[in-house]
N, C-alpha and C positions, 0 to 999 in steps of 0.2 A: 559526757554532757547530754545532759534531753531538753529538749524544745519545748517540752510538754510540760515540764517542771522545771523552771529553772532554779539556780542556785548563785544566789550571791555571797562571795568572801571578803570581808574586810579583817586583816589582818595586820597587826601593832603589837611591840613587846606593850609593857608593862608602862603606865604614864605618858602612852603617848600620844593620846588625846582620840582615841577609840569610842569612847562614850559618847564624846560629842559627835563623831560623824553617825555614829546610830541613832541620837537624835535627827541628826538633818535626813537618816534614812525613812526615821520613823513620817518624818514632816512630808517626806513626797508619797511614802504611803497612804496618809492621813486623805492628802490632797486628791492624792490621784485615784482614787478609791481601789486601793490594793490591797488585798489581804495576806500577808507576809507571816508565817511562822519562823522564830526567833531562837538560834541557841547561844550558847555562852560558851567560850572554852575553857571556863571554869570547870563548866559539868564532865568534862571529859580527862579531870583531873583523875592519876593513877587511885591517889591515896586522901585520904580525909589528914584535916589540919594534924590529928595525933598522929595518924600512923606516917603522915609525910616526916613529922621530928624525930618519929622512930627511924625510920629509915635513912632521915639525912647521919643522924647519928651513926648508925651502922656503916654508913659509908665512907663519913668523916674518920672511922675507926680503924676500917681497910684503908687507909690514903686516897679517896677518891675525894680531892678537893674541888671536884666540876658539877655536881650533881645539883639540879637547882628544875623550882615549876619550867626552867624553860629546853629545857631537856627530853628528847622524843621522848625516853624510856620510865617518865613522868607525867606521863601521860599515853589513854589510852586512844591512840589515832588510829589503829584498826577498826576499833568502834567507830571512831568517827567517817573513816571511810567507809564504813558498812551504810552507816546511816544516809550520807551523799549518795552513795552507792542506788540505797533502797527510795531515796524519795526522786532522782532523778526518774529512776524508773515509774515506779507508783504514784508520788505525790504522799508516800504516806513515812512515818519514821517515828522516831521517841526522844526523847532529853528529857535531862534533871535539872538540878538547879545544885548548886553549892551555897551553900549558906555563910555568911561573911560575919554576920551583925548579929546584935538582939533584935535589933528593926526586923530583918528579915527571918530571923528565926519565929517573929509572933506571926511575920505573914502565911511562914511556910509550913509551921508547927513541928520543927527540929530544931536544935540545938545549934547555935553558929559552930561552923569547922566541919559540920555533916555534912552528908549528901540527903537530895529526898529522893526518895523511890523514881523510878523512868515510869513516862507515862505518854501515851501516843501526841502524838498532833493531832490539833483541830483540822475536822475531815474541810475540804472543800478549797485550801490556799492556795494561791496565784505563783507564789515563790519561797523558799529558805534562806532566810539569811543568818549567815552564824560571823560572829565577831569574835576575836580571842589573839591566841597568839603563833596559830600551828593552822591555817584556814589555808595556805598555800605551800604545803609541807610536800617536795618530793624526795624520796632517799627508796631504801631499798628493800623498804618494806610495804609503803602506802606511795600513794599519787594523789594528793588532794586535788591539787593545783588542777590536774586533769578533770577532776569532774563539777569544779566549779564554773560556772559561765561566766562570771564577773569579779575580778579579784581585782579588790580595792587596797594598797600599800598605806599604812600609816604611821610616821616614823620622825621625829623629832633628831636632830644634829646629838651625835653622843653627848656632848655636854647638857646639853639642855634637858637631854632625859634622865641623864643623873641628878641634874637640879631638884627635878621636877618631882623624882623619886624618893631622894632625900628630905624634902619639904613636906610630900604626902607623908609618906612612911613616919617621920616625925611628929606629926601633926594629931595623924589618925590613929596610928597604932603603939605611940609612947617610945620610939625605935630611938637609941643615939647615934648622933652624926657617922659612930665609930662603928658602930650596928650595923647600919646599914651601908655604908662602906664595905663592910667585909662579905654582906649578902654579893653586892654590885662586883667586885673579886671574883665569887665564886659563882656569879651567871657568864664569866664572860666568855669562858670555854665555848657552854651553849648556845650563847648571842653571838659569836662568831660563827660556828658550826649550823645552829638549826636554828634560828633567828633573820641572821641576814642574807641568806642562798635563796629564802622566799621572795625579796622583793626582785627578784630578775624574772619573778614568775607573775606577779601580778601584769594586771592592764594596764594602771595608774598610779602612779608613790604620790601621796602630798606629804611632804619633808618640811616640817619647821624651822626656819634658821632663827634663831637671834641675831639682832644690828644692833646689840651691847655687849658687854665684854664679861664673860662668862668664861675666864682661861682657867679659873680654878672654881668648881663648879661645889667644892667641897666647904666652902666659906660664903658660899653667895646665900645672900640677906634675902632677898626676892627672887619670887620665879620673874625671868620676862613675861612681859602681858602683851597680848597680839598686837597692842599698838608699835612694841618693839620687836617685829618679829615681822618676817617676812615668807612666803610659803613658795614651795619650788612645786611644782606641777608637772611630772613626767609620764608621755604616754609610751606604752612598749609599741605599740604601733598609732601612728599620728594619721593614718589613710581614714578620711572622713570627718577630721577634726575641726570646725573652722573658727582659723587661732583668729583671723580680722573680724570674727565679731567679739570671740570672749575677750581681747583685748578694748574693742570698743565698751563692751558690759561692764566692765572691772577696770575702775577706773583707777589710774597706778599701776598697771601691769602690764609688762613687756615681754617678749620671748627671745630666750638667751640660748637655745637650738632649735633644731627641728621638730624635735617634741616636747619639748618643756617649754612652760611658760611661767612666770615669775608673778606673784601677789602679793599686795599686801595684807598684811595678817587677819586686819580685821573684814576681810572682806572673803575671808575662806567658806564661809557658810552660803554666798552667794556666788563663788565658784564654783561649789559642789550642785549648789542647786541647777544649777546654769548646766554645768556638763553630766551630772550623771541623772537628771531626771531624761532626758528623751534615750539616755541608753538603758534605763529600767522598763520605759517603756516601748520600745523595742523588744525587750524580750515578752516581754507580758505579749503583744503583739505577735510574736512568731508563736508564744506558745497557744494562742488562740487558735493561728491558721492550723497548727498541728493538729 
């Protein structure tokens, strides 16, 4: 980690409401006049949308029923730790972009399922933040987790992420219930393995729960909406936390250990605001003094 450049991680599989808190990061940036350069862990995908199907094929061929985006070896996290690596040091690094849509195919001038070319960061930013799903990955080839300063957990109750994913997947990409079911199968190898060992690394998990009944997640009509949804708040270390005001700010919220505190749903955006604005700037702060 460098003082000089820090590094923020937020780290979520797939549906787990990751966008949204890059919004609320974007909002304290905005605010607090912070210039933040932004990657995706999209960009750091092994393979573009064909050759990912070539490959999963090939592997479906050999018997590897485990192979899925959330798989280290599906990704390139060498790079990704090169780049932690180089802008802790410098302040300086590169990322692409993965292209999803036609939307973002007219913004970026490539074909959705491509990659665009790497291309540096804007000289002069205050911090990195990179969002995806491998931001706090340690194993035995990379250390992200080490060189990030701020590793933010974002992770929905298994059912709810299946909901959620079923629903998108449906919605957005024409997928059948029975489609995406068999995706959700064959991530689970990886969502066990390289998925959930990160959140023992992060500083903070906010966990989604639903307080409706979501026992069969494969039939449910609606997603929960934050009104039905409660959020868990756990710090890895609670030394300097102070739970009797956020519990005063947020109202509806109590604490059910020593570092967790409980919210309700709709009020996670003014959690987040509440506790990770003065620990962004804190860093922005030391890295001045540096």
């Amino acid at each position: 980690m460098s003082k000089k450049h820090p590094i923020i991680s937020v780290t979520g599989s797939s549906g787990a409401g990751t966008t949204t808190v890059k919004t609320t990061f974007d909002q304290i940036f905005r605010r607090e006049g912070i210039r933040a350069v932004s990657i995706e862990g999209d960009a750091f995908h092994r393979f573009d949308r064909q050759a990912m199907k070539d490959e999963l094929a090939r592997r479906l061929a050999e018997g590897d029923q485990t192979f899925s985006h959330f798989s280290f070896d599906a990704n390139e996290l060498e790079k990704l730790e090169e780049i932690f690596r180089i802008y802790g040091e410098t302040g300086r690094g590169e990322t692409r972009h993965y292209v999803h849509d036609d939307r973002e195919a007219e913004r970026w001038g490539t074909p959705p399922g491509t990659f665009t070319d790497w291309a540096p960061f804007e000289e002069g930013s205050d911090l990195l933040f990179y969002e995806g799903l491998h931001g706090a990955v340690v194993n035995d080839s990379v250390n992200l987790a080490g060189l990030a300063d701020l590793k933010i957990g974002v992770v929905p109750v298994i059912n709810l992420e299946w909901i959620q994913k079923i629903h998108r997947d449906k919605a957005s990409r024409g997928y059948s219930t029975e489609a995406v079911t068999d995706t959700i199968l064959r991530r689970m190898h990886a969502y066990v393995h390289c998925i959930c060992p990160q959140f023992t690394q992060t500083d903070i998990n906010f966990q989604r729960v639903p307080v409706v009944d979501t026992s069969n997640p494969f039939i449910a009509r609606w997603i929960p909406t934050a009104d039905e949804s409660l959020v868990v708040i756990r710090f890895r270390n609670p030394r300097g936390i102070d739970f009797s005001y956020l519990t005063q700010m947020i109202d509806g919220s109590w604490m059910t250990r020593a570092n967790s505190i409980v919210i309700p749903g709709p009020k996670t955006d003014l959690a987040m605001q509440l506790i990770l604005t003065p620990m962004i700037l804190r860093l922005i702060d030391d890295a001045k003094r540096a």
